[in-house]
C-alpha positions in Angstrom: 0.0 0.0 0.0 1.9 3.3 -1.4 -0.8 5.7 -1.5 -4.2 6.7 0.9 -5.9 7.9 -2.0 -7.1 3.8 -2.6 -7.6 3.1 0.9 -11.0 2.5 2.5 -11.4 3.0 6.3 -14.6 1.9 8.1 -15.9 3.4 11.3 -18.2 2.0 13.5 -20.5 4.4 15.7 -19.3 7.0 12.9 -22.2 8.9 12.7 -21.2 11.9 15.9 -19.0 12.3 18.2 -15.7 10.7 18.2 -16.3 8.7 15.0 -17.7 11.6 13.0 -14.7 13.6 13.7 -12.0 10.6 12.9 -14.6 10.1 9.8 -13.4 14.0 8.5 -9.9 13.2 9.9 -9.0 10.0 7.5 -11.3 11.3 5.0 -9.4 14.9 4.6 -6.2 12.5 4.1 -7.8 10.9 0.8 -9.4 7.5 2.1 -12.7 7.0 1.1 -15.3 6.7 4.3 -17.5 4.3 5.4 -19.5 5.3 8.1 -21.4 2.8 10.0 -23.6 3.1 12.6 -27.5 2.1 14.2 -28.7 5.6 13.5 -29.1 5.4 9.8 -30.2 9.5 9.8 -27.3 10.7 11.8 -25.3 8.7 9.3 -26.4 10.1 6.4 -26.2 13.7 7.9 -22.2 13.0 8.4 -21.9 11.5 4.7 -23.3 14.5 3.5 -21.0 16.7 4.7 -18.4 14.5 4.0 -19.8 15.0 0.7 -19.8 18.6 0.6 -15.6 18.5 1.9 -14.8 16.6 -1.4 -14.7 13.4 0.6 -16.0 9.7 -0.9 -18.3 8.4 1.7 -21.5 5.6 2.0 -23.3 5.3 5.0 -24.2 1.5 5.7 -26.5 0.8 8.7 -25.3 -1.5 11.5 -26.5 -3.0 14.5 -23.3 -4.8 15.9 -25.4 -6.6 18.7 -26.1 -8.6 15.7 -23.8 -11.0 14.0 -26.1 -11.0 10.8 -25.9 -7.3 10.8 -22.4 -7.4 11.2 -22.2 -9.9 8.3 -24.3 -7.8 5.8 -23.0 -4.8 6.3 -18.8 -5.8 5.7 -20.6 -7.4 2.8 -21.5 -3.8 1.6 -18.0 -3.0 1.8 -16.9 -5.6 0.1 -19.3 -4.8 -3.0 -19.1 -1.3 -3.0 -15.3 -1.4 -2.6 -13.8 -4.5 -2.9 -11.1 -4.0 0.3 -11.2 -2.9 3.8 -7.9 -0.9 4.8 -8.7 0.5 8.2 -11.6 -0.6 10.8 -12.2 1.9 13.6 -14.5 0.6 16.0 -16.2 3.7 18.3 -19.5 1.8 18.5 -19.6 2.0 22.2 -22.6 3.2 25.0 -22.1 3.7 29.0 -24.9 4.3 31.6 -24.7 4.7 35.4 -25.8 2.5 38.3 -24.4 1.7 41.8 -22.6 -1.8 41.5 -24.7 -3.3 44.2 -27.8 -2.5 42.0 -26.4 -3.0 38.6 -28.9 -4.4 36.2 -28.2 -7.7 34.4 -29.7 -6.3 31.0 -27.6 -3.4 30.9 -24.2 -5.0 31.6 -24.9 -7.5 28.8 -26.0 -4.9 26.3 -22.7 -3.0 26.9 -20.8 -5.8 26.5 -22.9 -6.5 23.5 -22.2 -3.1 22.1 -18.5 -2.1 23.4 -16.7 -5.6 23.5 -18.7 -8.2 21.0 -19.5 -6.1 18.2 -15.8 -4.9 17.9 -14.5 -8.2 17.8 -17.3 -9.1 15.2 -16.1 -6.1 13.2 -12.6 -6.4 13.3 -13.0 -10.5 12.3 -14.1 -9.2 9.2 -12.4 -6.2 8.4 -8.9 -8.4 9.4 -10.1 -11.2 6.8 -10.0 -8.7 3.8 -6.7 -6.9 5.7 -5.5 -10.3 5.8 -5.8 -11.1 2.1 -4.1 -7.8 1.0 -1.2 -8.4 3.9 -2.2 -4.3 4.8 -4.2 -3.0 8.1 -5.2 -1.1 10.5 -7.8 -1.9 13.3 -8.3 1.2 15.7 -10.2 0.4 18.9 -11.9 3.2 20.8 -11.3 2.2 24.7 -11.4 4.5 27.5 -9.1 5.4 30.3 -11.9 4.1 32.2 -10.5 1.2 30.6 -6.8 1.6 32.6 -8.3 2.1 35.7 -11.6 3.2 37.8 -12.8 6.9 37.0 -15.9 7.4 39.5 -18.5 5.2 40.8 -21.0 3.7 38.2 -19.5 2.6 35.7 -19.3 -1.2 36.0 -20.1 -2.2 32.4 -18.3 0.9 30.3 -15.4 0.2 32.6 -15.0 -3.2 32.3 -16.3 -3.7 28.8 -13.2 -0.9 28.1 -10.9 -2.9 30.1 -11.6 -6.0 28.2 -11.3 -3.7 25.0 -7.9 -3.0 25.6 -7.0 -6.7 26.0 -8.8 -7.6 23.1 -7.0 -5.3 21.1 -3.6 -6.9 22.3 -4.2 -10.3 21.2 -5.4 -9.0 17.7 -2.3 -7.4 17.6 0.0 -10.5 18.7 -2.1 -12.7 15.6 -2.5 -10.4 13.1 0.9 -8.6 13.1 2.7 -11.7 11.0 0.0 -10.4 7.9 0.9 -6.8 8.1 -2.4 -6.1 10.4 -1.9 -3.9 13.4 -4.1 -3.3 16.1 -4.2 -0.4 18.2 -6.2 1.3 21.0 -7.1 4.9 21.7 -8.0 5.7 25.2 -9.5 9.0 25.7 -9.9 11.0 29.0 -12.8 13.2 29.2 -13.6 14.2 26.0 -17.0 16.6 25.0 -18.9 14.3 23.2 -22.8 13.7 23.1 -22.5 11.0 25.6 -20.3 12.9 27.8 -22.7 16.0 27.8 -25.1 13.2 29.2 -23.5 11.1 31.4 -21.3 14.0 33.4 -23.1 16.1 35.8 -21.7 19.6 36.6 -20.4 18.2 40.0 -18.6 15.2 38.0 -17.6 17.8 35.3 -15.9 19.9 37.6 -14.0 17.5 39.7 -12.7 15.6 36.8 -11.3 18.7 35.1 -9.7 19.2 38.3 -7.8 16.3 38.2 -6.1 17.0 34.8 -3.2 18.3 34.9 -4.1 20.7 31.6 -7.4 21.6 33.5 -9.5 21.0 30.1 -12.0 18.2 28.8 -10.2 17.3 25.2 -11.6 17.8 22.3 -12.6 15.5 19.4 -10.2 16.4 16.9 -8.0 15.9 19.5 -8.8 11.9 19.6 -9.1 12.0 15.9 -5.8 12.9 15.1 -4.0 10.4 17.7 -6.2 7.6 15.6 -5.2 9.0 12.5 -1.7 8.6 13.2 -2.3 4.5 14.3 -4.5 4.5 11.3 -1.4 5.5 9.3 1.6 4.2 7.3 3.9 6.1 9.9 2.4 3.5 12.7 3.9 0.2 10.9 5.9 -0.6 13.7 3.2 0.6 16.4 1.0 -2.2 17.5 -0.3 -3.7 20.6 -0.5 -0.3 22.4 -3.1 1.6 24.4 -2.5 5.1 24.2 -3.9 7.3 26.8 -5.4 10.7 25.4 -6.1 11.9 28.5 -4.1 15.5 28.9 -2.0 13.5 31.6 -5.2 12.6 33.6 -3.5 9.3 34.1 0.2 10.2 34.3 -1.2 12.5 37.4 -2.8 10.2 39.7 -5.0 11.4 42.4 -3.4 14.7 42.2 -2.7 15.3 45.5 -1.5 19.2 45.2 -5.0 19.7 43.8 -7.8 22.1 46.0 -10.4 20.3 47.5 -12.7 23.0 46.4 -12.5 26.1 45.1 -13.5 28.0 48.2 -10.2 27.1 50.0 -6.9 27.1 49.5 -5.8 23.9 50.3 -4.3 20.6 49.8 -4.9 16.8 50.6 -2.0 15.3 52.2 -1.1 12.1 50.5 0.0 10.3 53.5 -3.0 10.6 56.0 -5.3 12.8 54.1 -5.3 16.2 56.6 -6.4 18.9 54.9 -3.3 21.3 54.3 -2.6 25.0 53.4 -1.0 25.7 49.6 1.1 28.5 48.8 4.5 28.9 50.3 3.3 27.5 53.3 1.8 24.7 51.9 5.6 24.0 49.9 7.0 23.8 53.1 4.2 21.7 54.7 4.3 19.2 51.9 7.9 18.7 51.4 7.7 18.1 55.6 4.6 15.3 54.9 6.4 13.7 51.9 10.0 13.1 54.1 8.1 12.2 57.1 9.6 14.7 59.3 7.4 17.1 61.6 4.7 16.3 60.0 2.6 16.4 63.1 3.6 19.9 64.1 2.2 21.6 60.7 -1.1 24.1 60.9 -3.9 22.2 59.8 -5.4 25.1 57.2 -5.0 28.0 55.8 -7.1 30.9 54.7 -6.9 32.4 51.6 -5.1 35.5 52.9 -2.3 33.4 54.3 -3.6 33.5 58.0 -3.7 30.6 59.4 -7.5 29.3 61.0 -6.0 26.4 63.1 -2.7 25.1 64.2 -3.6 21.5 65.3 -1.3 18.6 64.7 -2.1 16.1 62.4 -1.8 12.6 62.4 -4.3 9.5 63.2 -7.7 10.1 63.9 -8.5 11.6 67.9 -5.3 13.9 67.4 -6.6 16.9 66.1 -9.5 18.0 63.4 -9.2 16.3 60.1 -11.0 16.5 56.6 -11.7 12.7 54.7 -8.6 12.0 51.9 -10.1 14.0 48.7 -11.3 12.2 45.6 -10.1 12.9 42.4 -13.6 11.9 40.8 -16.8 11.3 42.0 -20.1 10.5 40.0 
């Protein structure tokens, strides 16, 4: 494969959001565009436009609960275009429920949805990669995926985890036929299903915990699967790459406010509540070696005076606040 301009890219769940965007991405580098997805209108909408940008595009209709669905439509592609180059799978739904009271039918529709529909897609986009010994499969996961972002999220969670291990042992099978197999694991990204599933308070809390203090964008996600989609990815397979703006890399983010209405830190070793500033610089560096850590003020004000000088420590020694969450739903 020496050129994009032949190449045919498939995208599952194409028709907003995520795949819509990486559907204008590849498209705007030459590949023709398949985008599909269960809402037939919302696919044609992004054809169109694709249409209007100069961009070769079908919609095909998909419901990848369903392995006859999944059948028909690759059969589409096959007819229309003779070769699959490039399967994106961003198919994918989440709700919400307390684990103890998680419903049955909702953990098997996810699964359904995020996990068994992608491997039905990507067993027959790899058979035509397969033949021409050229491919890319791009799985949507989630850093929800890597590890546990806020209560609730049982099914997308899991199903994203499993994603990511699926996408490994696609990788370590297909890579003798030219095929790699790569996932892209987003933070919090503005998406439709974002603007629904993210309250204010969750919206708020989780952009505190990024270290660029931003949800990402679309494009943003676009472009990293662009790149896996790519000839410049032959040697990248296997991988799940965070795009998360350091979400991840930061942790708990200890050195964060609690709120914005106080000027303070959680300590990472017992979780007192502790002034930031230049105070606080010397109060953590104090709590991080261990050393005098009980005879630090407890809080600060925002004017630098301090409220309380209480010692810190275990519980019964002086006032504490509960170790802050980076997350909560």
């Amino acid at each position: 494969m020496n050129s994009a301009v032949a190449r045919v890219a498939v995208i599952t769940g194409g028709a907003s959001g995520i795949g819509a965007a990486i559907a204008r991405k590849l498209g705007g580098q030459g590949m023709a565009i398949v985008v599909m997805d269960v809402d037939a209108a919302g696919s044609q909408r992004t054809v169109a436009g694709l249409g209007a940008a100069g961009i070769k595009a079908k919609a095909v209709a998909i419901d990848v609960t369903s392995q006859q669905s999944v059948t028909d439509a690759f059969e589409q592609v096959r007819e229309s275009f003779g070769r699959c180059d490039v399967l994106v799978n961003c198919a994918g739904i989440a709700k919400t429920f307390p684990f103890l009271e998680f419903p049955l039918d909702n953990w098997q529709k996810t699964m359904d949805i995020n996990l068994t529909g992608s491997l039905l897609c990507a067993q027959h986009a790899g058979r035509m990669m397969v033949a021409q010994r050229w491919g890319r499969i791009v799985n949507i996961a989630s850093v929800a995926g890597m590890r546990a972002v806020g209560t609730g999220r049982t099914a997308y969670g899991t199903s994203k985890a499993a994603l990511i291990a699926l996408t490994r042992q696609m990788a370590v099978e297909l890579a003798e036929h030219g095929v790699t197999a790569n996932a892209v694991c987003p933070g919090p990204v503005d998406t439709p299903m974002t603007q629904v599933l993210h309250s204010d308070k969750f919206r708020g809390e989780y952009t505190r915990a990024i270290p660029m203090n931003r949800y990402g964008s679309i494009d943003e996600v676009a472009a990293v699967a662009a790149f896996l989609a790519s000839e410049d990815a032959s040697y990248v397979t296997g991988i799940a790459m965070p795009v998360d703006g350091g979400f991840l890399a930061a942790g708990a983010r200890p050195d964060l406010p609690a709120s914005t209405t106080e000027d303070t830190w959680n300590c990472p070793l017992d979780g007192c509540v502790r002034p930031t500033g230049r105070t606080a610089r010397r109060t953590r560096r104090s709590c991080l070696s261990g050393r005098s850590i009980r005879q630090q003020p407890m809080r600060t004000s925002q004017t630098g005076d301090t409220d309380r000088s209480v010692p810190c420590g275990p519980a019964g020694t002086g006032s504490r606040a509960r170790p802050a969450r980076a997350m909560r739903s």
